[in-house]
Every structure is written in C-alpha cells, then in structure tokens.
N, C-alpha and C positions, 0 to 999 in steps of 0.2 A: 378625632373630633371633626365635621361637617362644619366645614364653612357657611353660611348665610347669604352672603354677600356674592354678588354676580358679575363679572366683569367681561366687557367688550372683549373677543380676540386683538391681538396686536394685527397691524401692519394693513395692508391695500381692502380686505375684507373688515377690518375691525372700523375705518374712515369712512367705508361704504356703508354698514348698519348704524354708526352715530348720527351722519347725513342724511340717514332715512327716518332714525328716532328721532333727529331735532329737525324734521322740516324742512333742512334744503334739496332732500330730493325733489320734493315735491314744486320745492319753488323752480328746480331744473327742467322739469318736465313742465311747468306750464309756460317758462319761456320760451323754450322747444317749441311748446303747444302753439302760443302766437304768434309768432313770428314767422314759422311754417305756413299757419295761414294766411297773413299776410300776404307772405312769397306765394303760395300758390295759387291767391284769390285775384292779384293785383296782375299778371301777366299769365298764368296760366302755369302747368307745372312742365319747368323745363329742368335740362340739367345745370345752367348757369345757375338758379335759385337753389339747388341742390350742393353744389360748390361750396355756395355763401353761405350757406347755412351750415354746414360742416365747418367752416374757419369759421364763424363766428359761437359756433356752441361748442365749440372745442376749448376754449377758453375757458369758460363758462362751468364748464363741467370740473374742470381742472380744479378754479376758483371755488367749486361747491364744497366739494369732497378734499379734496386738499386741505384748502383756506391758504394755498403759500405757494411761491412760485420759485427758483431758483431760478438764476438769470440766464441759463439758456434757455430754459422754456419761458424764460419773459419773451427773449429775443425774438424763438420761433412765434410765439405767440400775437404779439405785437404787428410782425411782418404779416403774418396770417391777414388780421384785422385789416390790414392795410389794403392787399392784394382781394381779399374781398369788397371793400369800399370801393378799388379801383373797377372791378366787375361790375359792380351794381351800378355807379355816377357814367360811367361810360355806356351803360344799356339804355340810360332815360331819354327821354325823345328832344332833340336840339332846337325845338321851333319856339323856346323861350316860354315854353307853357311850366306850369306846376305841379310837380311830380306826383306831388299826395305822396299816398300810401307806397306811390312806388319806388322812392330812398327809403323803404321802412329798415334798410341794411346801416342809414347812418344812424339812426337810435338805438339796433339794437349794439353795435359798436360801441355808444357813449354808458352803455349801460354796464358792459364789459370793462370798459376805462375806470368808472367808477368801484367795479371792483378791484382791479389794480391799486386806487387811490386809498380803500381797505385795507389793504393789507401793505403800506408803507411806498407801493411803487409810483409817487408820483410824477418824476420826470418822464417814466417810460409811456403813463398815460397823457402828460399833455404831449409828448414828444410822439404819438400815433395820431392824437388828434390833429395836431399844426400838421404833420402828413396826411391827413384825409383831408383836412380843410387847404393842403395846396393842390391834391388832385382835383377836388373838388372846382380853384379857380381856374386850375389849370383847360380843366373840361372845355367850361365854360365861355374863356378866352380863345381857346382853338378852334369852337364850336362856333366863334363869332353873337356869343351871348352877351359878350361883356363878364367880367369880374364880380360886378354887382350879384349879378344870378347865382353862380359858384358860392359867393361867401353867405348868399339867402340860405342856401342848403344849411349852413354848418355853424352861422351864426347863433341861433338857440344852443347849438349843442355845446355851444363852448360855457355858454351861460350856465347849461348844466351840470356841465363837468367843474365850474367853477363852483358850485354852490354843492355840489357832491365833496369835493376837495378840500373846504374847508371845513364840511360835516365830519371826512374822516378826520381829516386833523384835529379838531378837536375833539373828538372820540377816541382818538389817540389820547392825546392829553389827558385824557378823564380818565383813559382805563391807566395810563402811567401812575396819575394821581392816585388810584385808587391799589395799585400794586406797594407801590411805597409805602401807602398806609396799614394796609396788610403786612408788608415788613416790619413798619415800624411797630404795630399790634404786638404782630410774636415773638419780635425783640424785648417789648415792655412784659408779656406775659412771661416769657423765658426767666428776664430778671426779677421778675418778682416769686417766681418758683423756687431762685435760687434764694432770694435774701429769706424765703420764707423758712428753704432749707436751711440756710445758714443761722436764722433765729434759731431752728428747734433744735440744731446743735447747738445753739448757746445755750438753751434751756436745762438741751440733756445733760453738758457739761453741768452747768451750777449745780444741777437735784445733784449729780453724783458727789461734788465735789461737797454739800453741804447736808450729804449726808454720810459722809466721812468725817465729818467735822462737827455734827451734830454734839456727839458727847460733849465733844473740849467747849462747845460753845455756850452747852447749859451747866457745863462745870463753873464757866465765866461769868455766867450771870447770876450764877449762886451764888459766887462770891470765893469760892474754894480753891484755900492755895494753890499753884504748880507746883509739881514737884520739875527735876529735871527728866524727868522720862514724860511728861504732861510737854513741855518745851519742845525738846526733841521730836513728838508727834507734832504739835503746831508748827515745827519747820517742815513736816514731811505733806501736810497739808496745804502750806505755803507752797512748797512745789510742784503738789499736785495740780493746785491752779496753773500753774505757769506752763505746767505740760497742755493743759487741755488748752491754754492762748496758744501756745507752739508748737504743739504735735496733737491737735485733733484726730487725727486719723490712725494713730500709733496707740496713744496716754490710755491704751483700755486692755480687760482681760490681763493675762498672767506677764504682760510687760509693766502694767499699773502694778504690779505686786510686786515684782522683781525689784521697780526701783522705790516700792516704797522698805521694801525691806534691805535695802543697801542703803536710804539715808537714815533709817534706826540706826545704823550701825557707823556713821559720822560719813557717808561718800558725798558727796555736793555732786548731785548728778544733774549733768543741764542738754535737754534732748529736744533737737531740731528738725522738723521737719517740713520738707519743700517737695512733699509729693503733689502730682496732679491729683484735683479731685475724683477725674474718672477714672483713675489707677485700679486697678481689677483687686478685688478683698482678698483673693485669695496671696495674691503677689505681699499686699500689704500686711498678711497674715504671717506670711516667712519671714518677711522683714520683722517684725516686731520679735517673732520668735529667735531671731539669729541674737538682735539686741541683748535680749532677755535673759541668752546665754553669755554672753560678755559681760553683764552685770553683774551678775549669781559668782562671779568667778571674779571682779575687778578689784583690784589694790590698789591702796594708794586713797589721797584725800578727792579727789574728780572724777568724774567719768562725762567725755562727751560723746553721745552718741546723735550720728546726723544721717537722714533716707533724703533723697532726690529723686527725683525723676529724671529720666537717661531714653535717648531711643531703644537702648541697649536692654533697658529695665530701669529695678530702683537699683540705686548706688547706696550701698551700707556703710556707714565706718563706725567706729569707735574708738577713742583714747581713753588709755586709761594709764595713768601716771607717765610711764616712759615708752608703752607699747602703742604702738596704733594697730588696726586691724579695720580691711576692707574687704568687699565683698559684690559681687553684681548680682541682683535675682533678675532674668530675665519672666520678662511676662508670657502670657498665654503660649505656646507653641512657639516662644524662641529660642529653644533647650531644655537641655533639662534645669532641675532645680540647683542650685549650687552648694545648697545645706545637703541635698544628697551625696552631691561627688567631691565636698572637704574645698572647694576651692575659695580660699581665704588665705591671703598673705599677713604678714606680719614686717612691721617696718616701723623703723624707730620715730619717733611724735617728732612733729617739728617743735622747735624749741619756741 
C-alpha cells in the first residue's frame, strides 16, 4: 500500500526546509538584507561592519532554524552580541553628536535579545543588554561625553526588550495554557472512549446473558411451574451474570460452556478475573482455555478459578476441592506457551 502522506526529512535538512516553508527563512534574509544596508550605506563597506554582521546574524539564524538554543551556544552567542556592540559603540564619532543610523548594531542586537526572550532565555537576554548598555556608558564617560550620552544609546532598547519580554512571557503562558487544555481534551476524549467501551460491554454482557435466560424468563411469565432441572438452569444463569460482573474478559466461548455445564451438574463455580484490559486476546484465549480444562475435569462441590495480570504474563490457578493447580502464560514473545510444554503444578489448596 502507498502511503499519501508526505513528511519532512529528519534532522539539520528537515529544520532547514520547515524554515523555509513556514517563512522564517525569508524573514532571515531580509534582516541580513537591512542591516547590511544599514552597515554598508552609514560608513561605507569595511571589514569592522563585516565582523558585526557576522556575530550579530549568527544568532539569528541559529534562532530561525533551530527555534532553541542550548546553553553553550547561549553563552557563545550572547558574548558574540556583546563583542559586536563593543565594535560598533567604540567606532562612533566622540564629539557628542548623534549617531543615527550609525548604532544600527544596537537594534539589531535588541532584536536578537528578543528572540532569546522567545524561546524561554530571559536572564541571558537582559544579562547581554545590561552589558551593551554598560559598554555603551562606559564609551561615553572615557570619551569625556558624560554617562547621559552612553545610556541615550540604549535607553529605548531596554524599553524594548522590555515590552518584547513580557510579549514572550505571556505567549508563553498562552501556549502552556493551551497545551494543558489539549491534555486535558485527550484525557476527557480517551475517558470517554473508554466508558463508552465499557457500556457496550455491559450491553453485550446483558443481550448474551438474557438471552440465555430468555426461555426461563417466558416460562415465568406464563406462569409455568419449575421443575428442578428449570431451578438448576436459573442457578446457572445466575452465575452466568456474575461471570460477566467478574470475569468480562474470560465468561465467553467454550469456558462459558464448560462452566455452565459443571453447574448442571451441582459445582458452585466462582471465577475471577484481574486482567489488564490491554492484555493481548490471544494470551487471554489460553487462559480461558487452560481453565476450561480444569473444569471439564473438577470434583468436588467448588471450583475457583482466578487470571491476573503478572509482568511475567497472566497468572492462572484453579481449586478445586483439595487440589489447587497454577500456571503462568507469558505473553507475545516471552516464551513459549505453557499449555504447550505441561508446565503446571499441583499443590495442596490452602485450607
């Protein structure tokens, strides 16, 4: 069969064509694009602008395609932004005038920062900022500008990154909120799968059980004596219910037979079962059968027969008057079968 369905390659290629179907390449390249121009149009093209623009769309790209940073490449990355800031604030001219265009290295840094504060890292981005904004007064005071000047540079951008950092954060928040609810969706849809499953096995028990019981029932409302073999069926009925409350997953096919013809015949059979529901049919099918064979064969006025679930498999036993007899079936590929290879003990009932 042909699959339909198309999926991304895995791993460094697979992040690079998502990045490009959903648009952040594009959005890569045109901040490349401006800022470039920026640097080349504001000073002319040297290799200092050539530098800066490398540490600062090194980030950037990482942020695109990635979306994640592990913290050494926070670290490298951070220090990056920094040592570029220090380039650019130490290149501008000391006579107290206004750089313009030419700090365009400290916006596009806050805009880097701002991706950091996207994807969870926010100490590392105000912790790059408070370091460009004390190169920044550091310049300034050495430069005999005054502090004032230094912190003109950097004072928006803290504004910005402040108002960028509460956007992630609560963008955070919303997507957290909206994960839980997602959770809790397919938690409530899961349970409702199940109790729906859990009705239609109550349903299929009842049909079956009342339609074994059909006759005795309109014998009842005819009015028509019991005999004792008419009794004897309505005890075997009676327990038939009580299997399908207690052993849903066993009380069918030829172990329903087996014990309904052991209580014709006066056994008080009472059988328990404590399998997992995911328990594999086939496993649950041996077990019923192992039973089925200890019935067919049981003396005496009881028989208890009880399946569990075990890492090991299901656990089988059976009493029947003074014998007990257990048994392990492992499931899918944990050995073989154990109704194949006889392994079944015999050991006296507890009293």
């Amino acid at each position: 069969m042909i699959e339909d369905t198309w999926h991304l390659p895995q791993g460094l290629w697979g992040r690079f064509l998502l990045s490009l179907l959903g648009g952040r390449l594009a959005y890569l390249a045109l901040f490349m694009l401006v800022h470039a121009v920026l640097a080349f149009t504001t000073s002319g093209v040297t290799l200092l602008d050539v530098v800066e623009l490398v540490l600062i769309c090194a980030p950037q790209a990482i942020l695109t395609i990635a979306r994640a940073m592990n913290t050494g490449v926070l670290i490298a990355s951070s220090l990056g932004l920094v040592v570029a800031a220090a380039l650019g604030i130490y290149s501008l001219p000391t006579d107290g005038s206004w750089p313009g265009y030419g700090a365009w290295q400290l916006g596009a840094i806050t805009i880097s920062l701002f991706g950091f504060a996207l994807i969870g890292r926010y100490l590392a981005a105000w912790a790059t900022l408070i370091a460009v904004a004390g190169i920044a007064v550091g310049w300034s005071v050495s430069t005999g500008q005054g502090w004032g000047h230094g912190l003109a540079l950097v004072d928006r951008h803290l504004g910005t990154l402040l108002v960028g950092t509460l956007f992630a954060w609560s963008l955070a928040r919303a997507r957290a909120t909206f994960t839980a609810y997602q959770t809790l969706e397919r938690r409530t849809r899961a349970q409702e799968r199940a109790a729906s499953a859990r009705a239609g096995a109550r349903r299929s028990a009842v049909e079956d059980v009342l339609e074994q019981a059909g006759p005795m029932l309109t014998a009842i409302a005819e009015g028509r004596p019991l005999s004792d073999a008419d009794r004897r069926e309505l005890l075997v009925i009676e327990g038939a219910l009580r299997d399908h409350i207690r052993a849903p997953f066993l009380a069918t096919g030829r172990l329903r037979d087996a014990i309904a013809t052991a209580r014709r015949r006066g056994v008080n059979v009472l059988l328990l079962d404590e399998i997992d529901p995911h328990e594999d049919p086939e496993v649950r099918t041996a077990a019923a059968a192992w039973l089925a064979e200890r019935i067919r064969s049981a003396q005496g006025e009881r028989f208890v027969g009880r399946v569990r679930s075990t890492d090991r498999g299901l656990a089988v036993s059976a009493v029947a008057g003074t014998l007990s007899e257990e048994t392990t079936i492992p499931g899918p590929g944990a050995g073989e079968n154990p109704l194949l290879d006889g392994l079944s003990s015999h050991l006296p009932a507890s009293p």
